[in-house]
MARGU-511835 format. One record per residue: chain; residue in three letters; z, x, y of N, C-alpha, C in turn; residue number from 1. Coordinates in steps of 0.02 Angstrom, whole numbers, plus 50000, padded with zeros to 5 digits. Each point is the difference from the previous one (the first is absolute). Layout:
% residues N
A/ALA/Z/X/Y/Z/X/Y/Z/X/Y/NUM;
...
% end
This chain:
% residues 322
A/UNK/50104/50127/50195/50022/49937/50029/49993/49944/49949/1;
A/UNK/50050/49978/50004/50002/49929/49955/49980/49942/50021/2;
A/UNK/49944/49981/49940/49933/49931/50021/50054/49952/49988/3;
A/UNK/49978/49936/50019/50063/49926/49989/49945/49965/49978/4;
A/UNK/49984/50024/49937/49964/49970/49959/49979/49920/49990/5;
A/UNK/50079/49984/50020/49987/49915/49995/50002/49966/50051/6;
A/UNK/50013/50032/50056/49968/49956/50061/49962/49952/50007/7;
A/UNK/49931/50022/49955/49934/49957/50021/50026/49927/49954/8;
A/UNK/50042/49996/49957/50034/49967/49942/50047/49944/50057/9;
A/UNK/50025/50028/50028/50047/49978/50060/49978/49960/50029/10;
A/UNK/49946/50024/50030/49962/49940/50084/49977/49983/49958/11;
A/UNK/49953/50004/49928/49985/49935/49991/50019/49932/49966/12;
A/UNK/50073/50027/49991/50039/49947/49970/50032/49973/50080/13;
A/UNK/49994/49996/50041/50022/49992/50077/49947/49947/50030/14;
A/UNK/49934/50007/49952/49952/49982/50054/50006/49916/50026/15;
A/UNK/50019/49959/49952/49994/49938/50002/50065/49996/50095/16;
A/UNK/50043/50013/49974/50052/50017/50052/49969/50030/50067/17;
A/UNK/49966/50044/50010/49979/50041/50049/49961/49973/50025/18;
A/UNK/49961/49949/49975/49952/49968/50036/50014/49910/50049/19;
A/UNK/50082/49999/49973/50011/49960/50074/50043/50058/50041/20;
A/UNK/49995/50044/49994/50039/50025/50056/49945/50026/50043/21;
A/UNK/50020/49970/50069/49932/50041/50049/50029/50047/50052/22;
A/UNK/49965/50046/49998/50018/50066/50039/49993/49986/50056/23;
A/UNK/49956/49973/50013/49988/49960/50091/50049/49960/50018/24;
A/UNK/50080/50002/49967/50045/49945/50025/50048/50061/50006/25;
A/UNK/49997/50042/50051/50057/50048/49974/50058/49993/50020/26;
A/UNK/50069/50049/49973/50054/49981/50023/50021/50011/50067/27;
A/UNK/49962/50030/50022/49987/50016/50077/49988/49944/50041/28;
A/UNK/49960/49935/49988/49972/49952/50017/50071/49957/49977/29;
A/UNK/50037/49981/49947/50043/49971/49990/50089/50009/50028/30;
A/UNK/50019/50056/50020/50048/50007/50023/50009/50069/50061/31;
A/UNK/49944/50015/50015/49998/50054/50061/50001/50049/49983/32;
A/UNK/50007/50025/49933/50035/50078/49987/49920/50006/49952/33;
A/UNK/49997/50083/50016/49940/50021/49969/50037/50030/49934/34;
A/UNK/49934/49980/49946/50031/50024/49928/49963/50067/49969/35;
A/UNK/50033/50035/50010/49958/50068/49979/50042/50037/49889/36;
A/UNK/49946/50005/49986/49990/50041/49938/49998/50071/50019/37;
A/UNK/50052/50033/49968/49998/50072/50010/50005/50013/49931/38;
A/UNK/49950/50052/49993/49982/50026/49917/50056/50028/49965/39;
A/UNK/50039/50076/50050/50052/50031/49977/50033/50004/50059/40;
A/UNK/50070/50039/50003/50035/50014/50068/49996/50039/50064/41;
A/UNK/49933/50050/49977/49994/50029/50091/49961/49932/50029/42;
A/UNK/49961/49982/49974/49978/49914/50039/50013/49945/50009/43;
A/UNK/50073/50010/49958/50035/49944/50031/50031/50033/50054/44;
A/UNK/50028/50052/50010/50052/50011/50029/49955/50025/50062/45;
A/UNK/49943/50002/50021/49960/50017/50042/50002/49914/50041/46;
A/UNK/49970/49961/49956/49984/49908/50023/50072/49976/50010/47;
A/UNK/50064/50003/49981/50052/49996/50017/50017/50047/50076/48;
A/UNK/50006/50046/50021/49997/50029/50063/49971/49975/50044/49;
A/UNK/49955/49966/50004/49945/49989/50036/49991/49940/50009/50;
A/UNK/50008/49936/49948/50014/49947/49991/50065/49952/50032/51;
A/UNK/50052/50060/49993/50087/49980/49987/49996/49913/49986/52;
A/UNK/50037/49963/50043/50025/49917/49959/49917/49968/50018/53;
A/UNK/49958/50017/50041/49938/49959/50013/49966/49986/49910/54;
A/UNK/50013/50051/49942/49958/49994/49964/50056/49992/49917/55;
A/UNK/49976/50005/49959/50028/49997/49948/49971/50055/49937/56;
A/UNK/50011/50036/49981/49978/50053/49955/50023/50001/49912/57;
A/UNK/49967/49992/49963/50024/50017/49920/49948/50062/49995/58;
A/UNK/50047/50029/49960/49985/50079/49985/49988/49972/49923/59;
A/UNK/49927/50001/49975/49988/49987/49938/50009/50047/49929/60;
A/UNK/50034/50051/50017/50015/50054/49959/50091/49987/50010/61;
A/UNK/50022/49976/49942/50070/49981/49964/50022/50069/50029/62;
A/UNK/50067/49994/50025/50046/50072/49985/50004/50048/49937/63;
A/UNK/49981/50078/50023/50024/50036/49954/49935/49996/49923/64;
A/UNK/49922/49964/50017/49954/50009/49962/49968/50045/50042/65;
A/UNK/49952/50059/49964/49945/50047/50044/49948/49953/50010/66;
A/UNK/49980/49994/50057/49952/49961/50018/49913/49978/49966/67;
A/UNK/49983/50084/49978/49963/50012/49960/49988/49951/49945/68;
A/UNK/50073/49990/49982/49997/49942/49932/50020/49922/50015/69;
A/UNK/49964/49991/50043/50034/49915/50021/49956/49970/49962/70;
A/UNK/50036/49943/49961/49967/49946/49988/50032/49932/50020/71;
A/UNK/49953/49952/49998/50018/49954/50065/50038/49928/49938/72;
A/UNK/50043/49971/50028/50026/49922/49982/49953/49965/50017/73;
A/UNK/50000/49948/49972/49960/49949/50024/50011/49965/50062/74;
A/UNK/50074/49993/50040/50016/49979/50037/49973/50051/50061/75;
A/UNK/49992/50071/49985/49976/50051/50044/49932/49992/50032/76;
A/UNK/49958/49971/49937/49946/49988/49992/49979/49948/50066/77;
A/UNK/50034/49956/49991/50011/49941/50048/50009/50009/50060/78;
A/UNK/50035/50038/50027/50026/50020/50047/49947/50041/50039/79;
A/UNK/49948/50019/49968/49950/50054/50047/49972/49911/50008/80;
A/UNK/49960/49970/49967/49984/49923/50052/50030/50002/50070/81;
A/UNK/50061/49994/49988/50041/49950/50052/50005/50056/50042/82;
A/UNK/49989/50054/50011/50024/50056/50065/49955/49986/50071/83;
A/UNK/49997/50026/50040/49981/50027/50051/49951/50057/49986/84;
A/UNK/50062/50044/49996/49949/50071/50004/50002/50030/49918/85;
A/UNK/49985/50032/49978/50002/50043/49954/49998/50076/50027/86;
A/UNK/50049/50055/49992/50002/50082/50002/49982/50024/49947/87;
A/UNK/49950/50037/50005/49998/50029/49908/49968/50063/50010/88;
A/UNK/49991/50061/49936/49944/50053/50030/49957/49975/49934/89;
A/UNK/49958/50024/50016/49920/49990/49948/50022/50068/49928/90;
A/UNK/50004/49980/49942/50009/50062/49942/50074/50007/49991/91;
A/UNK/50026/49966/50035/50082/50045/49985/50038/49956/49963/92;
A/UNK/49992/49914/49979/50016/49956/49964/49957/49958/49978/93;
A/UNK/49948/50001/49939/49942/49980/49981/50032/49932/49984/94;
A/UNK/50077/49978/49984/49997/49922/49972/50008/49954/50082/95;
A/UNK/50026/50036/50046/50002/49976/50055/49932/49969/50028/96;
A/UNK/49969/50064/49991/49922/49978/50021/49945/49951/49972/97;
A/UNK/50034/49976/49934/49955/49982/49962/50016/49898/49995/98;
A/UNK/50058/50009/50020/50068/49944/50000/49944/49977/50089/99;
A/UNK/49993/50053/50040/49974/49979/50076/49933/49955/49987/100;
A/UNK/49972/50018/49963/49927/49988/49973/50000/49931/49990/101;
A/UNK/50047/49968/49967/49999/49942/49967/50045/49958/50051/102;
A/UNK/50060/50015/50027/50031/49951/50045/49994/50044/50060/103;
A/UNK/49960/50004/50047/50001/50016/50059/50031/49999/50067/104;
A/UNK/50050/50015/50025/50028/50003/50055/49952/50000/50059/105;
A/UNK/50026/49940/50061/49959/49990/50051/49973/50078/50029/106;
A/UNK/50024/50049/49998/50002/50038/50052/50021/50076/49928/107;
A/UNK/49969/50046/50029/50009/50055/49939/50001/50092/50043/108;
A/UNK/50010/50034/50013/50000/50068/50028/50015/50047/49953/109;
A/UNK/49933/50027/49966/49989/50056/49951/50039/50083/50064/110;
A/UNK/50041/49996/49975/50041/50090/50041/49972/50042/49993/111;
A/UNK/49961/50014/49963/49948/50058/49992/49938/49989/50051/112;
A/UNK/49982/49944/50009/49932/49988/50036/50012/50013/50087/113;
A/UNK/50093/50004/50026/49988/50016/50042/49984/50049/50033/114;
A/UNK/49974/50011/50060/49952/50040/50041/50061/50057/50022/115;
A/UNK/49981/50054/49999/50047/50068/50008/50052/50015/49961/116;
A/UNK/50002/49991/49958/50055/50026/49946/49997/50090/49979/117;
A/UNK/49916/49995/50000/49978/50060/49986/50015/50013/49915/118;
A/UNK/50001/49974/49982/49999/49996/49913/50004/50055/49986/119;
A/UNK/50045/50026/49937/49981/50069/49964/49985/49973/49951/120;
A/UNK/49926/50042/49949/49981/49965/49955/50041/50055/49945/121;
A/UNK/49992/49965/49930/50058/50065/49944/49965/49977/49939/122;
A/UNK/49995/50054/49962/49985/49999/49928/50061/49952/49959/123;
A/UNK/49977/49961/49943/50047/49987/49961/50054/50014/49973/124;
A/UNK/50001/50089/49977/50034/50044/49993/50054/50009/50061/125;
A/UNK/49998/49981/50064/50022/49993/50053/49995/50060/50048/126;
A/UNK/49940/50034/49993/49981/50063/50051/49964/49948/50056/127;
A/UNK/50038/50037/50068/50004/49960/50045/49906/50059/50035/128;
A/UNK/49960/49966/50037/49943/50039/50031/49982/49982/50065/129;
A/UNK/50047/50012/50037/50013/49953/50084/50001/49943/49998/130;
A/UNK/49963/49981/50081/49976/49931/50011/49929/49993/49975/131;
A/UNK/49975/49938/49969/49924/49980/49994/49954/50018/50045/132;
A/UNK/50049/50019/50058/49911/50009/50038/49992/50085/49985/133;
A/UNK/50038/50028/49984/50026/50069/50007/49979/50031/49918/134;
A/UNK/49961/49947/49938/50007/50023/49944/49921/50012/50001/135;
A/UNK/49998/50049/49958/49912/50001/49975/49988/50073/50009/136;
A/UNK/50013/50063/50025/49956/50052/50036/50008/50044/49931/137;
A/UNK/49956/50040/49969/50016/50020/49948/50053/50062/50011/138;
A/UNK/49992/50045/50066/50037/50062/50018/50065/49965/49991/139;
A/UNK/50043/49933/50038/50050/49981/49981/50001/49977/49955/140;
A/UNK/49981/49957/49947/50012/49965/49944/49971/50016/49923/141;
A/UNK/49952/50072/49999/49959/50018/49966/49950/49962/49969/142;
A/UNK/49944/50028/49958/49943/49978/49992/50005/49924/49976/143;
A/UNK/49924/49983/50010/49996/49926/49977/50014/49988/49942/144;
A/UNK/49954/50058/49961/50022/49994/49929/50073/50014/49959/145;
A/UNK/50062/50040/50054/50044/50004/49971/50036/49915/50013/146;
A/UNK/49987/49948/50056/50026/49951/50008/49970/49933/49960/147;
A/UNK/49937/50021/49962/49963/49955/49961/50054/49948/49991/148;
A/UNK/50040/50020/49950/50049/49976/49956/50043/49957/50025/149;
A/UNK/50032/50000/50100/50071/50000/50003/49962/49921/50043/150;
A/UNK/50068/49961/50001/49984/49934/50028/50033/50012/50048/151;
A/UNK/49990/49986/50060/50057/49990/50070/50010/49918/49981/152;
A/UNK/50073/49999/50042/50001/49946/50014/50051/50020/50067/153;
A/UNK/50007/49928/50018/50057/50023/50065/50053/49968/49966/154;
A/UNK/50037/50052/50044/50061/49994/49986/50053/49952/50067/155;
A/UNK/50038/49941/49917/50001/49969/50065/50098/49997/50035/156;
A/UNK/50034/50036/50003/50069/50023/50018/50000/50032/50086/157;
A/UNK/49969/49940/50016/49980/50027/50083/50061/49987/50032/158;
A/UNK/50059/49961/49985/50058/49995/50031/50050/50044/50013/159;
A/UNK/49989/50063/49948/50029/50057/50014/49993/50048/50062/160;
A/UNK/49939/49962/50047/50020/50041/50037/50012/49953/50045/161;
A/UNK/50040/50019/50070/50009/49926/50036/49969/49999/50058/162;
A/UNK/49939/50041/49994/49956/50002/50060/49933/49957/49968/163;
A/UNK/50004/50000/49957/49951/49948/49949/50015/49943/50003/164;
A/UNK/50061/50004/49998/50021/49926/49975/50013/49950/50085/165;
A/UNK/50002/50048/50052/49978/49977/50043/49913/49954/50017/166;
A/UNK/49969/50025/49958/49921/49982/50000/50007/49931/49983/167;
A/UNK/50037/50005/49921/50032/49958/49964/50030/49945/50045/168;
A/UNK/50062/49999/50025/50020/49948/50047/49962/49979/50056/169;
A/UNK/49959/50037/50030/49971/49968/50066/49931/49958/49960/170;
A/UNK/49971/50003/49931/49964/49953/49965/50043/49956/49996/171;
A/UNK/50038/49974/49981/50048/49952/49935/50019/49956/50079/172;
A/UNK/50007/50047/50070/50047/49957/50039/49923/49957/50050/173;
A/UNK/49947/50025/49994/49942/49987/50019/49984/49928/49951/174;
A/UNK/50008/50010/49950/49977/49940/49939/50047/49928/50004/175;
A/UNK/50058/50036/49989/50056/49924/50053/50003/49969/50055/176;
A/UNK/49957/50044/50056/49981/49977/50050/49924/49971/50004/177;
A/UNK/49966/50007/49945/49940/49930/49994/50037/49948/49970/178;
A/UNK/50035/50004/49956/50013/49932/49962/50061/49967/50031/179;
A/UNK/50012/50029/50053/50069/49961/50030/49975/50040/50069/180;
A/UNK/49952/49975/50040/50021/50017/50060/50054/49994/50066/181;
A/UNK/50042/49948/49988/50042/49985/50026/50039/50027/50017/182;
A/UNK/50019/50049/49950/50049/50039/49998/49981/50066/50017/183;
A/UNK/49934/50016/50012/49982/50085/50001/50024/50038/50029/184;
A/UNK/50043/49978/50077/50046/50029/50009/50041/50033/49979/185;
A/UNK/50054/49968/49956/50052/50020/49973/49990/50046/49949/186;
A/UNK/49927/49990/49967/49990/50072/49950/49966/50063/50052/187;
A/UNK/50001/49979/50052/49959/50070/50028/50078/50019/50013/188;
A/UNK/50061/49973/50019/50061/50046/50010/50029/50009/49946/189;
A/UNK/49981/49980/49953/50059/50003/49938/49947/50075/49973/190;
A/UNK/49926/49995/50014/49967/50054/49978/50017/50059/50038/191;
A/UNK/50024/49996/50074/49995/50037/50043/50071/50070/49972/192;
A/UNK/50060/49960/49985/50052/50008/49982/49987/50022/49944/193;
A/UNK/49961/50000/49930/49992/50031/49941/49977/50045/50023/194;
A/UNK/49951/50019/50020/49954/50058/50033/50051/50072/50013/195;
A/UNK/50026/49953/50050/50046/50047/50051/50059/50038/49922/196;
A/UNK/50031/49959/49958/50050/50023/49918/49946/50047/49996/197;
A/UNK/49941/49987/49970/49959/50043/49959/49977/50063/50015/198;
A/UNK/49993/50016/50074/49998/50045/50037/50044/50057/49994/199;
A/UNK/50079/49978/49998/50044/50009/50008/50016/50036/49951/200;
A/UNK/49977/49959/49934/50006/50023/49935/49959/50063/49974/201;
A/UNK/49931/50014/50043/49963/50050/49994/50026/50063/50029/202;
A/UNK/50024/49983/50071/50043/50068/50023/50055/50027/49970/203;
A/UNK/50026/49965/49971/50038/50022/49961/49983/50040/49919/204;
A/UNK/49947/49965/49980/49961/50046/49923/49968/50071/50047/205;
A/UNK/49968/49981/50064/49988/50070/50032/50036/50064/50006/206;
A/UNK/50072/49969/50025/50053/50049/50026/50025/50015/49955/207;
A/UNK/50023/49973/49943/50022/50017/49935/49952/50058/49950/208;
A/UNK/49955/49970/50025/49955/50051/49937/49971/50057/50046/209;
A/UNK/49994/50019/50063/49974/50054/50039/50020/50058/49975/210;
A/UNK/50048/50022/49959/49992/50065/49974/50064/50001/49962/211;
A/UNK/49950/50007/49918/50012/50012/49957/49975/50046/49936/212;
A/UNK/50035/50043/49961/49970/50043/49976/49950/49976/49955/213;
A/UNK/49998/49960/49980/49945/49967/49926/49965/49918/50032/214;
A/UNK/49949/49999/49990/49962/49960/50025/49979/49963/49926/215;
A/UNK/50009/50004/49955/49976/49985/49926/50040/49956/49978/216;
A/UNK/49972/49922/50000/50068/49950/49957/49951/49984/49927/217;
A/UNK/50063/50000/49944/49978/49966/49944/50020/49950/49982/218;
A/UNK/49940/49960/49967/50027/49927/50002/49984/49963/49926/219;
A/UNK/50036/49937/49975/49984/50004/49949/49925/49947/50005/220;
A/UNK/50001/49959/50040/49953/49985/50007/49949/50002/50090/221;
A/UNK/49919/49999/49976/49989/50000/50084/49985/49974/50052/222;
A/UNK/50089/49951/50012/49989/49974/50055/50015/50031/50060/223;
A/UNK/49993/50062/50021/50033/50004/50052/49952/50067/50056/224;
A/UNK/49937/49970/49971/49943/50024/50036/50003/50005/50070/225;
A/UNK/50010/49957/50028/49996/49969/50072/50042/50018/50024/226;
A/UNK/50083/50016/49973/50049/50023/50047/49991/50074/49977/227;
A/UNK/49949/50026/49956/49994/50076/50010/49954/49992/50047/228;
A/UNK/49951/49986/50029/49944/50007/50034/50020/49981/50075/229;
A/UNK/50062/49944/50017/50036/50030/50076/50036/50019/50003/230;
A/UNK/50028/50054/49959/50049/50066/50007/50004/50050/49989/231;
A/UNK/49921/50021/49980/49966/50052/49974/50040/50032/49941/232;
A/UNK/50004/49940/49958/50025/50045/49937/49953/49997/49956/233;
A/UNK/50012/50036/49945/49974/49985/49930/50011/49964/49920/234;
A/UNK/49950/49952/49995/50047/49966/49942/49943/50038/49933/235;
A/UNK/50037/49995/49971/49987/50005/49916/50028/49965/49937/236;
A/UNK/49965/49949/49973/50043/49945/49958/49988/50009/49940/237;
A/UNK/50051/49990/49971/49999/50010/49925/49940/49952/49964/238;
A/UNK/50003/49926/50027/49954/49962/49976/49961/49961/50066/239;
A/UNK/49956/49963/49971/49953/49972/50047/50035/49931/50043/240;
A/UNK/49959/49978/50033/50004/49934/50063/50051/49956/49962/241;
A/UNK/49990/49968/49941/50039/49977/49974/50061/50038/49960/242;
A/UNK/50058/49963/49997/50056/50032/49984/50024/50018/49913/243;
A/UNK/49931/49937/49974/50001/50003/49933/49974/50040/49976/244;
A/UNK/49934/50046/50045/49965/50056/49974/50036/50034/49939/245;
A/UNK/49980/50032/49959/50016/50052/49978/49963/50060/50004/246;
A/UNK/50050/50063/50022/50002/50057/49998/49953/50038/49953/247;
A/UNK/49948/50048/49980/50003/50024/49954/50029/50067/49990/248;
A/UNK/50030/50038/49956/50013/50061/49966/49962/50050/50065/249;
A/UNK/49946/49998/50017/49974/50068/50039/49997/49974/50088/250;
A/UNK/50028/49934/49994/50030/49994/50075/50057/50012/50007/251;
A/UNK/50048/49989/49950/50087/50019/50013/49991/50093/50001/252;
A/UNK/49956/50016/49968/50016/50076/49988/49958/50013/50084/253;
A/UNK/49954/49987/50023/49979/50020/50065/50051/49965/50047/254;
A/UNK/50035/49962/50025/50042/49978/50034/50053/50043/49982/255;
A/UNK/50029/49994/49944/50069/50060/49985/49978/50085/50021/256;
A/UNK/49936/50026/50014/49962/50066/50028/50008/49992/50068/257;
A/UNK/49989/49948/50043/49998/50005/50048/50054/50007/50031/258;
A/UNK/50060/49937/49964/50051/49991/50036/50041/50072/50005/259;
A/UNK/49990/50052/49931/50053/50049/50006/49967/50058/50062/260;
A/UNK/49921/49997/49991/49975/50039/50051/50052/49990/50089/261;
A/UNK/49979/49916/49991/50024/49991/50074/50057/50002/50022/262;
A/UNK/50059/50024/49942/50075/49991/49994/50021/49944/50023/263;
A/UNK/49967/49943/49969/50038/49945/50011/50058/49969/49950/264;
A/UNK/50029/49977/50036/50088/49999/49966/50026/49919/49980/265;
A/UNK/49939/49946/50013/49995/49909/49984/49933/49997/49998/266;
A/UNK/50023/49971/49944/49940/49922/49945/50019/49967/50033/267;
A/UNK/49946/49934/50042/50023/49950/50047/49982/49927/49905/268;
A/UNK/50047/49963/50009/49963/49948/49965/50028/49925/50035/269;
A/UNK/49982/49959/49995/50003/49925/50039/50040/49965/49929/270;
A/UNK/50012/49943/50068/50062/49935/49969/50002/49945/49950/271;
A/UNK/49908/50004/50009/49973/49921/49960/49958/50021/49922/272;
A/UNK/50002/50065/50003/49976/50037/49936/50028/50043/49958/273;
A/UNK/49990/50028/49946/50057/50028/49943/49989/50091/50045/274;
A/UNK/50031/50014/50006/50018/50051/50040/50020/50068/49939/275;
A/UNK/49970/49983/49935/50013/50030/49955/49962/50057/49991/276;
A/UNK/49926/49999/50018/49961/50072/49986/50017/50045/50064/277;
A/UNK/50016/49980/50058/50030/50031/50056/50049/50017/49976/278;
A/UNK/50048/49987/49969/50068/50049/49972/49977/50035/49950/279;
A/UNK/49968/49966/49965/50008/50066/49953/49949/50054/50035/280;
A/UNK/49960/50005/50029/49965/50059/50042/50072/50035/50036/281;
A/UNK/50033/49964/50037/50034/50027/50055/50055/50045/49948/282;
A/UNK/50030/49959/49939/50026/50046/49952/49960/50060/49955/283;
A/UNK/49969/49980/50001/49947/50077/49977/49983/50054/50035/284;
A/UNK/50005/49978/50101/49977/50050/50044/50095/50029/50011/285;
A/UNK/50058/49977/49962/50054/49994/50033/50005/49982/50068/286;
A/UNK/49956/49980/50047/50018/49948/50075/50017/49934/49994/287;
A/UNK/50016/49970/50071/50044/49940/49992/49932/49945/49986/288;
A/UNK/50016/49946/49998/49949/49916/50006/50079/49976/50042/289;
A/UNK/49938/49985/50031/50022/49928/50077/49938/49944/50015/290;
A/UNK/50041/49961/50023/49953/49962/50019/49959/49980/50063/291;
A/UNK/49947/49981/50007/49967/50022/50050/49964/49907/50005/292;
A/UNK/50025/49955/50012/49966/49930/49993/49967/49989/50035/293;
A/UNK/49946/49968/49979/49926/49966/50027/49998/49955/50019/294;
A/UNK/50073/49969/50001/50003/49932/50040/49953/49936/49985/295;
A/UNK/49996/49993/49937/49971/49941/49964/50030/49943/49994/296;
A/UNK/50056/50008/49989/50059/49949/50020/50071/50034/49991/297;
A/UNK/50045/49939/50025/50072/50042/50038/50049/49944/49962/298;
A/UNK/50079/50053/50004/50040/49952/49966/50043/49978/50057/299;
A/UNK/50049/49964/50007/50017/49951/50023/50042/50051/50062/300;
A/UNK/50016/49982/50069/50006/50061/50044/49980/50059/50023/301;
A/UNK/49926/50004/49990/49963/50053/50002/49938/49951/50025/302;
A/UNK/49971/50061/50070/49948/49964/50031/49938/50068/49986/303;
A/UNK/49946/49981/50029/49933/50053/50007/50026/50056/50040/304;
A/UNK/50035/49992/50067/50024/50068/50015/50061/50009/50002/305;
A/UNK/50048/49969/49949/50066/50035/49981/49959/50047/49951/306;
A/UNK/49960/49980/49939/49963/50043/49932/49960/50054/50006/307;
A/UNK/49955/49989/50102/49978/50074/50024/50017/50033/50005/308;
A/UNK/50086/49987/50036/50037/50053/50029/50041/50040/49939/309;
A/UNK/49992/49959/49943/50031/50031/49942/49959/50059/49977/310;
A/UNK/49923/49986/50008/49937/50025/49961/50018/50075/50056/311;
A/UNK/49995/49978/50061/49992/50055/50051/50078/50070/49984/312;
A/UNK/50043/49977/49988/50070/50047/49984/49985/50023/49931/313;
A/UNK/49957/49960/49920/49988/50019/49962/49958/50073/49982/314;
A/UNK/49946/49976/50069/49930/50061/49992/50055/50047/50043/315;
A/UNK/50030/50017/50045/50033/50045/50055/50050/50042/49940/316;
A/UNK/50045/49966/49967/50026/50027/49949/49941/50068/49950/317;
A/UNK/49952/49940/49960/49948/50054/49944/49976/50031/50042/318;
A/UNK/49970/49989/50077/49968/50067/50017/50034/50058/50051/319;
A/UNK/50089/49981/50010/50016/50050/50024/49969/49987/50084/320;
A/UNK/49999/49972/50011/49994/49977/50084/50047/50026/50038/321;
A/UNK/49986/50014/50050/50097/50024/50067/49985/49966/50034/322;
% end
């Protein structure tokens, strides 16, 4: 993952500036509409649903950058002051977080900290080892001393599944309804109505994937933990949590072992990263590369579940589904 080295360079060339702006005057207080900061696009597009015209949303991740690598404008900078809320997850954009530190948004909801997500925690390397509460037993995870070495962290691509991301919206629509009670109404139906899509969207990854010959997706990177873990598939990634990982030599050769074991026939690789060591694997195993997106951000006519329903016909295709 890429540090934004000069951030700290940033706010404090800001500071003189930042210090007449007061967060206790928000734009919420000035023209009725709540101002929410969304880090990347499943949280905007989560606070937008839920929000609709009551609120106002900037998605602080530019079109078509991996989120991983945001670094902030100064005017961006500014803009976490003047919000309402802030959406963000904790680890997944260190200049975001660091930019929060210094100009503070009235109101802030770390996505990871909410309650039932059920977290899967994952090695760097991107070996996924359930949920956190579910990690530790040595019979499943082997000895202490073989895990000395490995760091968990969680993994944070919880939007992939949309029974999560349900957890996800009924927080975000709970948090608009402290800072704007007025309106809590209208986000308990505008929530009620996401719920009811997302649902919708799960029966459908259900019925689609209920039987298929290969349960094994490869990916080039591992985000896609969570939608293996409610569809009982299996992921195996070429590289770790981040997309910049690199691969080494005796992971492409164990991934290229497995994949021919499992006769799998697609290298999955994503939209916002060089999709280059996934081809050339997929040309070395002779199988296809497709893409399989993580939904980090979207191009222009494309929503969160037009890009599922793409993801869902993608995996049905590589694993031979009826």
């Amino acid at each position: 993952m890429k540090k934004n080295l000069s951030i700290l360079a940033v706010v404090t060339s800001l500071g003189l500036i930042l210090t007449g702006c007061s967060s206790s005057e928000s734009n919420n207080g000035a023209s009725g509409v709540v101002k929410v900061v969304a880090a990347f696009y499943p949280l905007e597009f989560v606070a937008t649903s839920i929000g609709g015209e009551l609120i106002s949303v900037e998605n602080i991740t530019p079109p078509g950058v991996e989120p991983h690598d945001l670094e902030l404008t100064p005017s961006q900078v500014l803009s976490l002051d003047d919000a309402d809320l802030l959406l963000y997850m904790s680890g997944f954009q260190p200049a975001l977080e660091q930019a929060a530190e210094q100009s503070a948004p009235a109101n802030s909801l770390d996505v990871l900290t909410v309650e039932g997500l059920n977290l899967l925690g994952a090695t760097e390397d991107g070996d996924n080892h359930g949920t956190e509460e579910e990690h530790g037993t040595e019979e499943e995870h082997g000895t202490e001393e073989e895990h000395a070495d490995v760091e968990m962290v969680s993994d944070p691509h919880v939007w992939l599944d949309p029974e999560r991301l349900v957890v996800v919206a009924q927080a975000v629509s709970a948090k608009l309804s402290e800072i704007d009670p007025d309106n809590s109404a209208a986000y308990e139906t505008n929530l009620a109505v996401f719920v009811a899509e997302l649902k919708t969207l799960d029966q459908k990854f259900l019925r689609g994937l209920a039987s298929c010959e290969r349960d094994l997706i490869v990916t080039s990177h591992a985000a896609f933990g969570y939608l293996a873990d409610a569809y009982e598939l299996s992921q195996e990634a070429i590289a770790g949590l981040s997309p910049e990982s690199e691969p080494t030599p005796k992971r492409l050769n164990e991934i290229g072992k497995e994949a021919k074991a499992d006769g799998t026939t697609t290298i999955f690789f994503e939209t916002l990263a060089s999709p280059k060591v996934a081809q050339t694997l997929a040309d070395d195993l002779n199988i296809e590369a497709a893409v399989l997106d993580p939904i980090e951000g979207i191009s222009q006519g494309q929503t969160y579940f037009s890009i599922m329903e793409n993801n869902l016909e993608a995996l049905r295709k590589a694993l031979n589904c009826k």
